[in-house]
C-alpha positions in Angstrom: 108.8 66.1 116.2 109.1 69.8 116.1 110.2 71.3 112.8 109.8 74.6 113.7 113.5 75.2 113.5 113.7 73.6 110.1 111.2 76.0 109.0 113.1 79.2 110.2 116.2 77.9 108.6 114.8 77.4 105.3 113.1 80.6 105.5 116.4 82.2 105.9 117.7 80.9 103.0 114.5 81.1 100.4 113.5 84.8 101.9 113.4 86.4 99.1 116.0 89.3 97.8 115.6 93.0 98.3 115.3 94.3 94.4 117.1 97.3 95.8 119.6 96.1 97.5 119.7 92.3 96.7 120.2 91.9 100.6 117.3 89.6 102.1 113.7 91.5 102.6 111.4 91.7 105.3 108.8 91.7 102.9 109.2 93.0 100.2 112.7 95.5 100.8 115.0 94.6 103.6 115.0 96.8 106.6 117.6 98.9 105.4 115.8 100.1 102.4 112.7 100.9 104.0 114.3 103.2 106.1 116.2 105.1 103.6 113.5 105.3 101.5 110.9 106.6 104.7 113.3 109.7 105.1 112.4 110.5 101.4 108.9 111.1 102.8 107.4 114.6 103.0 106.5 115.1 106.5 102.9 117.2 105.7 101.7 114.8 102.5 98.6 116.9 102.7 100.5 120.5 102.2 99.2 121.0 99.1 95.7 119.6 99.4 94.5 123.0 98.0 93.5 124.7 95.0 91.6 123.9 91.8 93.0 121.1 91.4 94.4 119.5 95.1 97.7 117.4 95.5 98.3 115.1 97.8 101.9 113.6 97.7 103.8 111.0 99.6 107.5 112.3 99.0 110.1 114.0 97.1 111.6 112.4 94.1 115.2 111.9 95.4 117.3 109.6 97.1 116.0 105.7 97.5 112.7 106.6 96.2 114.0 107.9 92.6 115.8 104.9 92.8 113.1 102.6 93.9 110.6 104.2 91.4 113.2 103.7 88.3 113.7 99.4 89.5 109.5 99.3 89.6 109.6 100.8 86.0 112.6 100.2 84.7 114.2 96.8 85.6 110.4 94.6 86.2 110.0 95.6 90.1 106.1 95.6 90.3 106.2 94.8 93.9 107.8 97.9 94.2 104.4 99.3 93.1 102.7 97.5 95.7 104.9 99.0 98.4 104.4 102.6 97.8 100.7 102.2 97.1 100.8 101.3 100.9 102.9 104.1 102.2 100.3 106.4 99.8 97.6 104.4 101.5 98.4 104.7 104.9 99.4 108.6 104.8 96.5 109.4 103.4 94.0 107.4 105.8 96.5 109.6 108.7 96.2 113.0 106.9 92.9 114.7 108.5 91.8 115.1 104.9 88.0 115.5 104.2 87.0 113.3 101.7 85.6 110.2 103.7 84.7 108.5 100.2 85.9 108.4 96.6 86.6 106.7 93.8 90.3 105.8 92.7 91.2 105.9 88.9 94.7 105.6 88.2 96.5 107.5 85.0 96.7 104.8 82.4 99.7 104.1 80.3 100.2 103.9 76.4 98.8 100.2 75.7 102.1 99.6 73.9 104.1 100.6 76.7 101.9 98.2 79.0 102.3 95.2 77.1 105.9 96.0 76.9 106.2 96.4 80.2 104.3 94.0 81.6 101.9 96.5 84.0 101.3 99.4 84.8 103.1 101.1 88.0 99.9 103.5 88.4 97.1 100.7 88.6 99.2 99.0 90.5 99.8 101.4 93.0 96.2 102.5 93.2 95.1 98.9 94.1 97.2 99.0 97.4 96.1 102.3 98.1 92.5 101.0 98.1 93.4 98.3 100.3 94.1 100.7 102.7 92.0 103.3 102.6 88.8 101.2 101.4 87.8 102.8 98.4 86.8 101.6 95.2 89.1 101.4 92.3 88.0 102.0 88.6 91.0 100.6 86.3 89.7 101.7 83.1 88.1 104.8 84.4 90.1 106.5 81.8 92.0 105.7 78.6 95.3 106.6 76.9 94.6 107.4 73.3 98.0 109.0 72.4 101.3 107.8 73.1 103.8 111.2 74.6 107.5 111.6 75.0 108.8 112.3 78.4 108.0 115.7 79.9 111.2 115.9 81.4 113.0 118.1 78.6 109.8 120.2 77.4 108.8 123.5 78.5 105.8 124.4 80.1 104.1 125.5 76.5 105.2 122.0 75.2 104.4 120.2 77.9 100.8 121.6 77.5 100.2 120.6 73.9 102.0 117.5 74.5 99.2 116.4 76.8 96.5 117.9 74.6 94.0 114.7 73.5 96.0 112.0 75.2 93.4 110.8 77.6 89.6 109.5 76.5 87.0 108.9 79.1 87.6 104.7 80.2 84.8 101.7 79.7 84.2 102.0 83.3 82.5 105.3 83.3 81.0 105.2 79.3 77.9 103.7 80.4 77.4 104.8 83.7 78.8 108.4 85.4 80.2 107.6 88.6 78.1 109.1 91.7 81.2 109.9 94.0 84.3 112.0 92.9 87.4 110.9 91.5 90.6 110.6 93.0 93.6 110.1 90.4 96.6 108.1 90.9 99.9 108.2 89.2 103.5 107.7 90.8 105.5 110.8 89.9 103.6 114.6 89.5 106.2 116.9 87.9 104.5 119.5 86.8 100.9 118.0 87.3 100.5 118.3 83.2 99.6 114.7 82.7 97.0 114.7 85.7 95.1 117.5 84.6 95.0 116.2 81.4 92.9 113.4 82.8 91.5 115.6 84.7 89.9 117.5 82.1 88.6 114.5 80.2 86.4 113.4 83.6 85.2 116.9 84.1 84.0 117.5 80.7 82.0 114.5 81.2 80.4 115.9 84.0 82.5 114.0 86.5 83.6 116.0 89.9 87.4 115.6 90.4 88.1 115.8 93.9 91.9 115.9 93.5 95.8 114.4 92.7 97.4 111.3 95.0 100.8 110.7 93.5 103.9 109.1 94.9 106.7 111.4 94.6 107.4 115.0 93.4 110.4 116.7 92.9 108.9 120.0 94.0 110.4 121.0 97.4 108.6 124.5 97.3 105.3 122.6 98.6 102.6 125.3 100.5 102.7 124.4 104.1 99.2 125.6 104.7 95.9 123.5 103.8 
């Protein structure tokens, strides 16, 4: 007997929900979703691939993707996490960017905040992104020594010495410097404070930092030029 049609009518009913929408998903947001949240992309992710320290950046923190960001954080989404890591993934492996090799190390949260949360959104993302782009991911590449407010409300000035110390070089790279350079990973650069503050740690260690990959940005005054 052929159950094929049993199978597609179970599926319909066990597909699992959309945690944006709570419609069904097509994986892991229903089609809907994934549109909206594709317009929040920024059509040159590579625009500000530039500079001492270079920035490459999926979208603009508005819309479905502020939204979507706030459920993976905020309300135990970590598929969400997945998700974007791919869309990161994918625009970077279609960005002519020239770095054919690196290694990924996401920005690590406050251990606290980690256990309370459950994961972190960073690591999480990074590990997609190196499913598509193929290269190697170093977890613990860095450590969070000090736990910091949100950014959000500080100046510049306090932003700066709110960073100051809160990063320590990881277990991964204690023992052994890594031979390629560094790509770092987080979901939303602001004002780029908290990357360069891992930054700094790696390059003091004698660790080349090639650049930034981050999810969203609320800067819409990116450079248009590589």
């Amino acid at each position: 007997m052929n159950f094929a049609w049993l199978k597609n009518f179970r599926s319909l009913f066990l597909a699992e929900a959309c945690p944006l929408c709570d419609r069904p998903a097509k994986d892991i947001l229903c089609q809907s979703c994934e549109k909206q949240l594709q317009r929040c992309q920024i059509p040159q992710p590579a625009a500000s691939w530039q500079g001492e320290l270079p920035r490459f950046i999926w979208g603009y923190y508005r819309g479905l993707l502020k939204r979507a960001i706030a459920a993976m954080k905020y309300e135990n989404k970590p598929q969400i996490a997945e998700l974007l890591g791919e869309f990161l993934g994918r625009a970077w492996v279609n960005s002519p960017l020239i770095l054919p090799k690196a290694i990924v190390v996401p920005l690590p949260m406050n251990p606290e905040k980690r256990q309370k949360r459950g994961f972190d959104q960073a690591e999480l993302i990074a590990r997609s992104f190196c499913r598509q782009t193929g290269f190697s991911l170093k977890s613990q590449g860095l450590q969070r020594i000090k736990d910091t407010k949100p950014l959000f409300d500080l100046n510049p000035q306090e932003r700066e010495l709110m960073m100051q110390d809160a990063f320590a070089l990881g277990k991964d790279f204690q023992k052994r410097r890594p031979q390629l350079p560094i790509l770092l990973v987080d979901d939303v650069c602001t004002t780029g404070n908290t990357l360069k503050a891992g930054a700094k740690v790696l390059v003091e260690q004698g660790i080349q930092v090639a650049g930034i990959a981050a999810i969203a940005t609320p800067n819409r005054k990116l450079p248009t030029n590589h």
